[in-house]
Structure formats: C-alpha cells, structure tokens
N, C-alpha and C positions, 0 to 999 in steps of 0.2 A: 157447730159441734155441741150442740146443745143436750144436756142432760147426762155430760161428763166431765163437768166443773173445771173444766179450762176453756181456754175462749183463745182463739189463731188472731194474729193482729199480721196486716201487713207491712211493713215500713219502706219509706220513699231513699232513708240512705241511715248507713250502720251505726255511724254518730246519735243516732236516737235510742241506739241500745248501748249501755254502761260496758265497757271492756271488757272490766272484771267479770259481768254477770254473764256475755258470752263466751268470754276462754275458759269460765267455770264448767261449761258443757262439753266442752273439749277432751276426747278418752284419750288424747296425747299432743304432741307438742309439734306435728307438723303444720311447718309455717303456713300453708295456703290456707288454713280455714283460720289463722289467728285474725284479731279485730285490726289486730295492725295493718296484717297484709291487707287485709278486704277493703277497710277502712281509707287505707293510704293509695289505692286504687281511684279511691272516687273523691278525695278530697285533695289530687295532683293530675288529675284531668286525664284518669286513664280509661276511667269508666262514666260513657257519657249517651247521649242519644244519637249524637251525631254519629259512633262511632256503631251505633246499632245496640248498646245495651243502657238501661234501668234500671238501677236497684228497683228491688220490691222483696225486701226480706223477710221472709219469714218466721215470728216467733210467736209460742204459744206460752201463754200466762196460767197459774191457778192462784187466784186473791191478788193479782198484782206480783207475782215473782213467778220471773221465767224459767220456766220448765225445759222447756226443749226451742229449738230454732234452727233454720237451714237458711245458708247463701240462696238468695232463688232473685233473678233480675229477669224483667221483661227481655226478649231478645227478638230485633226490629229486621236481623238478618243470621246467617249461620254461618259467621266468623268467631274465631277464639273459641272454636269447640272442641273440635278435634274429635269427633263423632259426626259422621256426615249427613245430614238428611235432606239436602239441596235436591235429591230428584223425588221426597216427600214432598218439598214444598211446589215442584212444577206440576205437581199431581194435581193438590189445589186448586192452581193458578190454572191448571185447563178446562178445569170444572168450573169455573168463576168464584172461587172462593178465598178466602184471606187467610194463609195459612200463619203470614206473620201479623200483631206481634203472638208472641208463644213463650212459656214459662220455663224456664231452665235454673235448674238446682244444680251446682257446679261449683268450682275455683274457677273466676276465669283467666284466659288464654294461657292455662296449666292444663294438660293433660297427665295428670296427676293422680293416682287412687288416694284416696283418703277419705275423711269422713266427712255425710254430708247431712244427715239426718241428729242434729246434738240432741242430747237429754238422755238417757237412762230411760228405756222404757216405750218411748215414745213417738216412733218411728213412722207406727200405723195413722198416730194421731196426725203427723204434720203430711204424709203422704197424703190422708184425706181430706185435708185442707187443700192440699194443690190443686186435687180433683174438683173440688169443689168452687175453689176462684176461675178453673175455667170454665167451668158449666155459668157463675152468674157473670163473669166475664165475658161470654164467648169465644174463649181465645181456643186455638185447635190443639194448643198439648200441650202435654209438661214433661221435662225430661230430665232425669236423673243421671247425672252423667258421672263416671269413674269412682262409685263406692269403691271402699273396699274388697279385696278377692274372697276375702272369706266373709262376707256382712251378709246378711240374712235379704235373702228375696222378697219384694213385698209378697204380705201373703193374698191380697188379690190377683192372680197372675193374670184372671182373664181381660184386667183391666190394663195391668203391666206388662209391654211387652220388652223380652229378653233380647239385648242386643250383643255378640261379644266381639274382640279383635284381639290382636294381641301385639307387646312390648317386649324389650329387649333390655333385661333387666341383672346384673352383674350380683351375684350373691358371694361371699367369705366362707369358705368350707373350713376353715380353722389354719387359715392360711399365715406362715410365720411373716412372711413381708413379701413381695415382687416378687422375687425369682422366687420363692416358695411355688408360687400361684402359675408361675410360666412353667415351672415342673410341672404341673398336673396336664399342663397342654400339650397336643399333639406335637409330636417333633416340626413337622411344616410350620404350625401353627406358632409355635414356640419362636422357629426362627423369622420368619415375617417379621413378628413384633420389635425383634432386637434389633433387628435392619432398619425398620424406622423409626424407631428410639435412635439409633445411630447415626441416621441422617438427619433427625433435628437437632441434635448435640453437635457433629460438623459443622452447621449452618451457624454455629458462635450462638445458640439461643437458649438463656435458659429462666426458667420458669418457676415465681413466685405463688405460693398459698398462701392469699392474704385474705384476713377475716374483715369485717364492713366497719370497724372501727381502726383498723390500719390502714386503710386507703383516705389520700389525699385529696383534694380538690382535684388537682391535675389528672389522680386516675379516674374520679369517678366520669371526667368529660370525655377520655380517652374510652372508658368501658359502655358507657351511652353513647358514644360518635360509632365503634364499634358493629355494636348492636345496629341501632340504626341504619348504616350503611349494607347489612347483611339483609333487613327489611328487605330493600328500597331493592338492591340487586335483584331480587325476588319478585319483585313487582309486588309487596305487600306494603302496607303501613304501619311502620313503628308505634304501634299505639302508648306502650311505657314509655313515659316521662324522664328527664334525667333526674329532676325533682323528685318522683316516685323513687327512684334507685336510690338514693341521697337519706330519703326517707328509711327504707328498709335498711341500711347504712345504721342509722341511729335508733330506730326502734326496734330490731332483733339485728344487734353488731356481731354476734359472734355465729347466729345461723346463717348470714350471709359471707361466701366462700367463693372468690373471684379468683382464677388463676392466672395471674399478668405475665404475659409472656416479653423478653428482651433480645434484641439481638446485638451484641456489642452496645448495652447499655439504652438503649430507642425502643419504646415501646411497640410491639409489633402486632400482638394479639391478645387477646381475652375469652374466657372461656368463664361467667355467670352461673351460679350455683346457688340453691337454697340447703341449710342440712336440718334432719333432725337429730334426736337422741339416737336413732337406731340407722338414717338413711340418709343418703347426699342425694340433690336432683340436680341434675344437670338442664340449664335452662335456656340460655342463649352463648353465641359465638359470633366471632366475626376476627376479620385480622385484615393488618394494611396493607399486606402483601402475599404473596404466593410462597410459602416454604415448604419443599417437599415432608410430609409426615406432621405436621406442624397440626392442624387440625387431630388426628388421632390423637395426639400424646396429651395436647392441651383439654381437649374433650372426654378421654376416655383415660388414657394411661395415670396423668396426673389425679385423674380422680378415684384411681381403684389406689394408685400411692394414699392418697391422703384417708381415705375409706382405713387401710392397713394399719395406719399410724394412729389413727384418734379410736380406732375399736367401731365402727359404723359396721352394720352387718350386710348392707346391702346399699347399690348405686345405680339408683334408676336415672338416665342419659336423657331420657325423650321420646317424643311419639317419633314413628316409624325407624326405617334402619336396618336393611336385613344384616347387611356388610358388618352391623356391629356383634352377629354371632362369631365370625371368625377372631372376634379380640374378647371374648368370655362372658359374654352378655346373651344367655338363655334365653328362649322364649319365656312368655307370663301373660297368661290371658288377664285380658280385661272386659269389662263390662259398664252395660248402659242400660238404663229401663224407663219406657217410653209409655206416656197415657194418650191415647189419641180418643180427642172427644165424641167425634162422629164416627157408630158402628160399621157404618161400610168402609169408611178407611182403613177404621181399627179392623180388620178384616182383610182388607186388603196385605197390607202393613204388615201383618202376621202372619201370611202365605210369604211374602216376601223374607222375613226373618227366618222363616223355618228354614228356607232354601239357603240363604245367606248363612244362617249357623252352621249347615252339613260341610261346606265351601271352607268355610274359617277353621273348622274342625278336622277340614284335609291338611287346607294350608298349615296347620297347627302342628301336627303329625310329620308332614314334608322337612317342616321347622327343626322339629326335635332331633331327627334327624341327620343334622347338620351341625353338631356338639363337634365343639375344636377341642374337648376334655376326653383324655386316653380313655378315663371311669369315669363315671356321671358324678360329679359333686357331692359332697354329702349337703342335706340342708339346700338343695336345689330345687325347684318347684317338678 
C-alpha cells in the first residue's frame, strides 16, 4: 500500500493487537467482532488448523497506531461459514488446482451481520490488502462474509462478487409486551403459538433468563454437554470449548443470555444467546429430552419475551429456518462478497451468481409472502 502512509500488517493471532486499540474500531458493541469474543476463540482451542482455520488478521497502521483492521483467518476447508462454496472449491479440484487454503474475513461459526471492515474511512484500504495477500500468496480468494445490510459495497465490484440469501429475523414494531405482539398476528398464527406455550407450561417446565455472570459451575457444564450433544446428533463437531463459554461468561457477563430450561426442578434444556445494545442472537440449543413445543418457546418465544423486557429492537435466531416465519420472524436478506484470483473463475463464478441472485430474489418475494402479520410491521425490513 505504498504511497498512502499506512502500511496492512498481518497477524498470526489477536493477542498481538492491544483490546483497547481494536474495540476502539468498533462502530458498536456487537459481541462477535469484540477482541474478547475473537481472542477467546483462539486462546481456548476453538480456532485452530486442525479444525481448518488460522488466524491471519488483519490490521492497517499509520506511524504505528492502528487505523483500521478486519477478522480474516486462513480457511484450510468451508466449515463455520455458513455461506457455501464447496461446489467452488470442486471446481478447483477438477481443474487440478488448490482452492484451499483461501482468506476469509468473518466472525467465526456466527452467521451473523455485523461489522467486518474497522476504522473510519478505510474499508477500501483493508479490501485491497486482501487482494493483494492473495495475488503474493497465491491463495484462490477472499471472502467477505455477512457485513452489514446496509454497509457500502466494495467499490471494485468487477473484482467483488455479490453474493445474497436470506434470515429470519424478529423485529419490535412498538410492541407493549407478548400478547401485544401476538395481537398483530394472524388469528391461526396467533393461536399455534399459545397452544405451544401451553403445552410446554403442562409439561411442569419453566424457563430461566439468566445473564453469564448468574450462571454456576453446574450450569455452564450442563449448557456446553447441551450444545455438544446437539453437534454430534448432527454428525458435526462441537468445536466451542466449554472453557471458551466460561470465558464469554467473565469477559462480557451480561451480553451473554442463556435460557435454562427446568422441568419440576432438573435441568432439561438450553437455549445460548449473545446480545447487544439494540439485538439478542440466538446461537445454540440443545435439550435432554423430547418436550413437545419446548424447542420454540426456549429458542424463539423466550427470546422475543426477554427482547420486550430489556427494550432490544430486534432478535436474530440463526442461519436457516423457514418454519420461523410462522412465529414473527421476517425475511432479511443477507450478503457476501467474494474475490476470486483467477479471471476465468472469477468469470465463471459471476455467471453463476447472476443466476443464483434471480433464484434468492424469487425465493425472497415467495418469502414475504408468507407474513403471519394481519399489517406488515412498522420498522420491518
């Protein structure tokens, strides 16, 4: 970057950048890009090679004080993205080429919008730094994964290509509490919901909002066995540590938001959340048993309760989930932008995206659609 007096450094892990001076870059308070979250990632064995990712992050200096910087880890396979390019990378591999490792700018295993580009200003600077570690890298791409909905597109587009999909995201239309918000819903839709509110309240089970400084030893073994267990069903691997949870626990205790669920006193399920000033995210689940409605209320209901109560404007649940529009959770596109090094891919790749944006933009429209809201929301996307 020479001849605009800042200089792109990459770093091997976050610890080598001072807290302070990265959550000074921070335009808000959402937890996935704090140094805690990132930091306590890779200093409790969640982010490692073995598991297919690297730190390599990136921040840019003028005189020695950081300007700007972006999450960005080697990535050795395309787990914990949640932006799919696995039939990119077979493309590669039939051509005999090495699509992995590749640079990804992100939160990981968060499918989360937020901010990825820090600093005031200086977006283009750190995009062209990526560009340019994989040209003297070789590596086949970098990718941007879940900015913000409203944040500016890079302004190369012919270099960046546009990827969208869309979430299921629960907004506050000036709603006085619960049944406030069940009023605005369809009558079907309205009664569903009470019916299984009413059969996880039968079932003797009722359910704790506890912040990550209220939680015990015992729960946090029961919230990580949880989790884990919901992995492994899946045929995935748990890669969060219980240790990493424990952490988040003590370094932002009141943005972490566990919902413990009890049935005649015996813990039964959990339902894992991050919040910020303005949004709760819903993050993992899992439960020791089968209770009918028990998943909904702990995942979804319980969190538009506790959203109502602390003034949060908005409750994003998770990637995928149509079934979560019939419980008030809107469409909300999101987005991805992708550099692919080599023009005939990048070429390729952008025929494909054209077609795949027309398709997301049906499916988008099908989506909207499908409102369980008598009147569309105010303050809904």
């Amino acid at each position: 970057m020479s001849g605009s007096g800042r200089k792109a450094v990459f770093h091997g892990r976050l610890a080598d950048i001072a807290p302070a001076a990265w959550d000074a870059l921070r335009p808000d308070d959402n937890p996935f890009l704090s140094h805690a979250f990132l930091a306590g990632l890779e200093a409790h064995g969640c982010i490692r090679p073995e598991l297919g990712w690297q730190p390599h992050h990136l921040a840019l200096y003028a005189q020695d004080r950081l300007v700007g910087a972006a999450p960005v880890y080697l990535k050795y396979n395309s787990h914990g993205e949640f932006v799919f390019d696995w039939a990119w990378a077979e493309a590669y591999e039939r051509h005999g080429l090495d699509y992995y490792p590749k640079l990804l700018c992100a939160a990981p295993y968060s499918p989360v919008c937020g901010p990825r580009l820090l600093g005031d200003g200086h977006a283009e600077d750190l995009l062209r730094a990526l560009c340019e570690e994989c040209q003297r890298r070789g590596f086949s791409s970098a990718h941007l994964n879940f900015p913000p909905p409203d944040a500016a597109a890079p302004a190369d587009r012919e270099l960046w290509l546009e990827r969208h999909d869309w979430q299921f995201h629960w907004h506050d239309a000036g709603y006085r509490d619960f049944d406030d918000f069940l009023a605005a819903l369809l009558p079907k839709k309205r009664k569903n919901i009470r019916q299984e509110r009413a059969r996880v309240a039968a079932a003797g089970v009722e359910i704790d909002a506890l912040h990550g400084d209220e939680l015990d030893a015992a729960d946090w073994r029961f919230v990580h066995a949880c989790y884990a267990a919901t992995f492994e069903q899946k045929g995935n691997y748990p890669a969060l540590t219980e240790d990493f949870l424990r952490h988040l626990g003590r370094a932002m205790p009141r943005q972490v938001v566990v919902f413990l669920a009890r049935e005649r006193g015996e813990r039964v399920a959990m339902a894992f959340c991050l919040r910020s000033a303005s949004t709760l995210y819903g993050r993992y689940w899992g439960s020791l048993r089968e209770i009918p409605g028990l998943h909904f209320e702990a995942c979804y209901y319980q969190g538009i309760a506790y959203c109502l109560r602390e003034g949060l404007r908005r409750f994003e649940p998770g990637a995928q989930g149509q079934h979560k529009i019939a419980r008030g959770f809107l469409p909300q596109r999101t987005r991805s932008f992708h550099f692919v090094a080599r023009p005939e891919f990048r070429a390729a790749i952008r025929r494909h995206l054209d077609a795949e944006r027309a398709e997301v933009r049906r499916w988008g429209e099908s989506l909207q659609a499908q409102s369980p809201f008598a009147t569309p929301p105010a303050g809904a996307p």
